[in-house]
C-alpha positions in Angstrom: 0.0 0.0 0.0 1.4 3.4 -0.7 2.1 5.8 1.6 1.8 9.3 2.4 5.8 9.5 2.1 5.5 7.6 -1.6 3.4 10.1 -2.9 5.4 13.1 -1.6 8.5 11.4 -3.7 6.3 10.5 -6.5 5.5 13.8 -6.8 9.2 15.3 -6.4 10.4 12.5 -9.1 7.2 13.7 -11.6 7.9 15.2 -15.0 5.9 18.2 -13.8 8.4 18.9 -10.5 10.2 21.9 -11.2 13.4 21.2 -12.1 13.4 21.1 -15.7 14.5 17.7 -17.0 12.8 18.2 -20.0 15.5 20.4 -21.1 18.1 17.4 -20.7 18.8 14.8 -23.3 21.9 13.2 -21.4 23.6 13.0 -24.9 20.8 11.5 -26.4 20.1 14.4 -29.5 23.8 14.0 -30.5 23.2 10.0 -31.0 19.8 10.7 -32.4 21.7 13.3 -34.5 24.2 10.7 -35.6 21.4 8.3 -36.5 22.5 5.8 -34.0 19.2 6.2 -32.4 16.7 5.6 -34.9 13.6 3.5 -33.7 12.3 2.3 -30.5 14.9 -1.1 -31.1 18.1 1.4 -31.1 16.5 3.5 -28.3 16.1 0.8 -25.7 19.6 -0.5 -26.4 20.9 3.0 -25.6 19.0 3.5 -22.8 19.8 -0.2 -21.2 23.3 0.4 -21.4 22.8 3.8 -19.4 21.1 2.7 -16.9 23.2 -0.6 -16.6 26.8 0.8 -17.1 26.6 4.5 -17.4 25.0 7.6 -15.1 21.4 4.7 -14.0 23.9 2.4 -11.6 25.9 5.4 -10.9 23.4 7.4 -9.3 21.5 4.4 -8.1 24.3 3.8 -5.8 24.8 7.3 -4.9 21.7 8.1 -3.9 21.4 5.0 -2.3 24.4 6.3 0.0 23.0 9.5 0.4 19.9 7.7 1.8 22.0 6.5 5.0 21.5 7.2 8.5 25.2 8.2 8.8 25.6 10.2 5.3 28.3 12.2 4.7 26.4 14.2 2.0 29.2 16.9 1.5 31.6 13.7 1.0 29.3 12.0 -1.7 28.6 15.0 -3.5 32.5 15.7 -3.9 32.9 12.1 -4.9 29.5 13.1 -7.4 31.0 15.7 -8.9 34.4 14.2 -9.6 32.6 11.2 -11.3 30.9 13.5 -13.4 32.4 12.2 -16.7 32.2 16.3 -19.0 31.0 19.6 -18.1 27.6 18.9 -19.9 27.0 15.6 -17.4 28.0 18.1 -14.4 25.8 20.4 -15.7 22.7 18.6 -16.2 23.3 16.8 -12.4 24.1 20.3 -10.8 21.5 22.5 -12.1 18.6 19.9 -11.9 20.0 19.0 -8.1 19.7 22.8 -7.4 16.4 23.4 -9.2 14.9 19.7 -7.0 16.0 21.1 -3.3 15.3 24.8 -4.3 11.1 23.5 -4.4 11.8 20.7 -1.8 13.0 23.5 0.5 10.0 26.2 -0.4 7.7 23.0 0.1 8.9 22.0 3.4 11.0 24.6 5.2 13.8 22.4 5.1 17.3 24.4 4.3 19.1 22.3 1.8 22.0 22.8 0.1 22.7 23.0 -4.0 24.0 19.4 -4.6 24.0 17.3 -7.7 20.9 15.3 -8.5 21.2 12.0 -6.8 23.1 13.0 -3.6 20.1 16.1 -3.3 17.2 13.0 -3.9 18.9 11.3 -1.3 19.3 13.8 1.3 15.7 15.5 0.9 14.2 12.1 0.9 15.7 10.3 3.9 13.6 12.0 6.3 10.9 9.8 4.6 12.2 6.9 5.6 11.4 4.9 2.2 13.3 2.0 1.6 16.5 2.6 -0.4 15.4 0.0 -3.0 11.7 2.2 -3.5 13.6 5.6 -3.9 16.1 4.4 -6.2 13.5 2.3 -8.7 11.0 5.5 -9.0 14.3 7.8 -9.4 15.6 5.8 -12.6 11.9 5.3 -13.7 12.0 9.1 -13.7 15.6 9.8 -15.3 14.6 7.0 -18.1 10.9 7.8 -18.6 12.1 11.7 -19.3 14.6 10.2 -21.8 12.2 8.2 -23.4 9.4 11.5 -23.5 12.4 13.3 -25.4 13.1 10.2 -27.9 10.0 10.1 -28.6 9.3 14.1 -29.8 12.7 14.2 -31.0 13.8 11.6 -32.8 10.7 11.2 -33.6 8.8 7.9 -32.2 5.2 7.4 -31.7 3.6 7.4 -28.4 3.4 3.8 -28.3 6.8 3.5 -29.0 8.1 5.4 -26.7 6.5 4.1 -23.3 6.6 0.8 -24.6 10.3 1.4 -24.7 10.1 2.4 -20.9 7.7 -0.4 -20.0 10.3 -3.0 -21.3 13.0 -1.8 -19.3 10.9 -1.7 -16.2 12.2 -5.3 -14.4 15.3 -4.4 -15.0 15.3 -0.6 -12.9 13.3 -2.8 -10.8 16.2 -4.8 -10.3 18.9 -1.9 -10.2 17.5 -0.3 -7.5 17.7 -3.8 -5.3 20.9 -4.0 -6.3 22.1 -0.5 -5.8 20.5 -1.1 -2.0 22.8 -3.2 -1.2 26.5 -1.8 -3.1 28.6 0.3 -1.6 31.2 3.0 -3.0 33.4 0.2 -4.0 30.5 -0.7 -6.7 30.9 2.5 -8.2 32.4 2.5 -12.2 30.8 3.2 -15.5 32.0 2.0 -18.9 29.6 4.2 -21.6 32.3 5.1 -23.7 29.8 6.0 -26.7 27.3 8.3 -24.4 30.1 9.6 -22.5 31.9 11.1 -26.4 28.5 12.3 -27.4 27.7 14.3 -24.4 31.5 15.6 -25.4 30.4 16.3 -28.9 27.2 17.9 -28.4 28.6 21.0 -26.5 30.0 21.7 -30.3 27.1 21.3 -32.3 25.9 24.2 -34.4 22.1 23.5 -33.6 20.7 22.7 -30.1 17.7 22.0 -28.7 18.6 20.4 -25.2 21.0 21.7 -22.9 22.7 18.3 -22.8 
C-alpha cells in the first residue's frame, strides 16, 4: 500500500516537478543526430546500457548512500561531482540537483544545500524513511521515462513506441535499484564510452535544442 511519504517522492520525481529535466537529453540528441538512435529497437539498447553501465547504476548507488542514516552528504557530493564524466553531465546533475531542493526546500521549510541530482534525492528524501530500494526504482523510472518522452518528440517515435520502450525496461530498474541497496562506493564505475563522447560532442554542435 502506498504511503503518504510515496506520494510526496512521486511527486518530487514527476515530469511536472520543477526542475526542468525536460530540457536534458543526457547526450541522447547527439546520437539521435548521428542516427545511432533511430527507432524504438536502437533506443532501448541506448537506454539499457545507461542505466546498466553508465549515469542509471551510478546514481543508483549514490543516492542510495546519500539515503544512509550516517551520510556524509558533503563527501558524496565531492565524490559526485568528480565522477561527473564532462561539463555537460556536471551540468545537467548540478542544475537539476539545485532546481529539486530549491522547491523541496520552499515545500517544506527544510534548508538544503545545492547538490548534484542523486546525492540532493537522497538527502531530501531520507527523512521519509522509504526504503532505499523504492527511492532508487521510482528515481531511474524518472531519469529513463524523461529520456524516453524526449526520444519520442525528438527523434521522432510514436507514443506507443516510446513508453513501450520504458515499460520493457521496467524489471530491470526494478532490479537496479535492489541491487544498488545493497552496493557500496566500491560498486561504483561506468564504462559508456559512446554516451560519454556524445555528451562531449554535443557541447559543439551548431544547432541545439537540449542543454545536454
Amino acid at each position: 500500500m502506498l504511503t503518504p511519504a510515496h506520494l510526496i517522492l512521486i511527486q518530487w520525481l514527476s515530469p511536472a516537478f520543477p526542475t526542468g529535466a525536460f530540457a536534458y537529453s543526457h547526450g541522447l540528441e547527439r546520437v539521435i543526430s548521428l542516427g545511432d538512435v533511430t527507432d524504438a529497437r536502437s533506443l532501448e539498447a541506448w537506454l539499457r546500457n545507461i542505466l546498466h553501465f553508465g549515469a542509471g547504476w551510478q546514481d543508483a548507488v549514490l543516492l542510495t548512500q546519500a539515503l544512509a542514516p550516517d551520510a556524509d552528504h558533503d563527501a558524496l557530493d565531492a565524490l559526485a561531482h568528480a565522477l561527473q564524466p564532462s561539463a555537460e553531465r556536471l551540468q545537467e546533475s548540478r542544475e537539476q540537483g539545485a532546481a529539486l531542493v530549491r522547491m523541496v526546500s520552499n515545500l517544506t521549510g527544510r534548508a538544503l544545500p545545492a547538490r548534484l541530482l542523486p546525492i540532493a534525492v537522497g538527502q531530501a528524501a531520507r527523512p521519509l524513511n522509504l526504503p532505499p530500494a523504492e527511492v532508487t526504482q521510482l528515481y531511474l523510472q524518472g531519469f529513463l521515462g524523461n529520456l524516453c518522452t524526449i526520444a519520442t518528440r525528438h527523434v521522432p517515435l510514436g507514443q506507443t513506441d516510446g513508453q513501450s520502450t520504458l515499460s520493457r525496461l521496467l524489471p530491470e530498474i526494478h532490479a537496479l535499484g535492489l541491487r544498488a541497496a545493497g552496493a557500496s562506493l566500491d560498486d561504483l564505475g561506468s564504462c559508456t564510452f559512446a554516451a560519454d563522447l556524445a555528451a562531449f560532442q554535443h557541447e559543439t554542435m551548431d544547432v541545439r535544442i537540449f542543454r545536454t
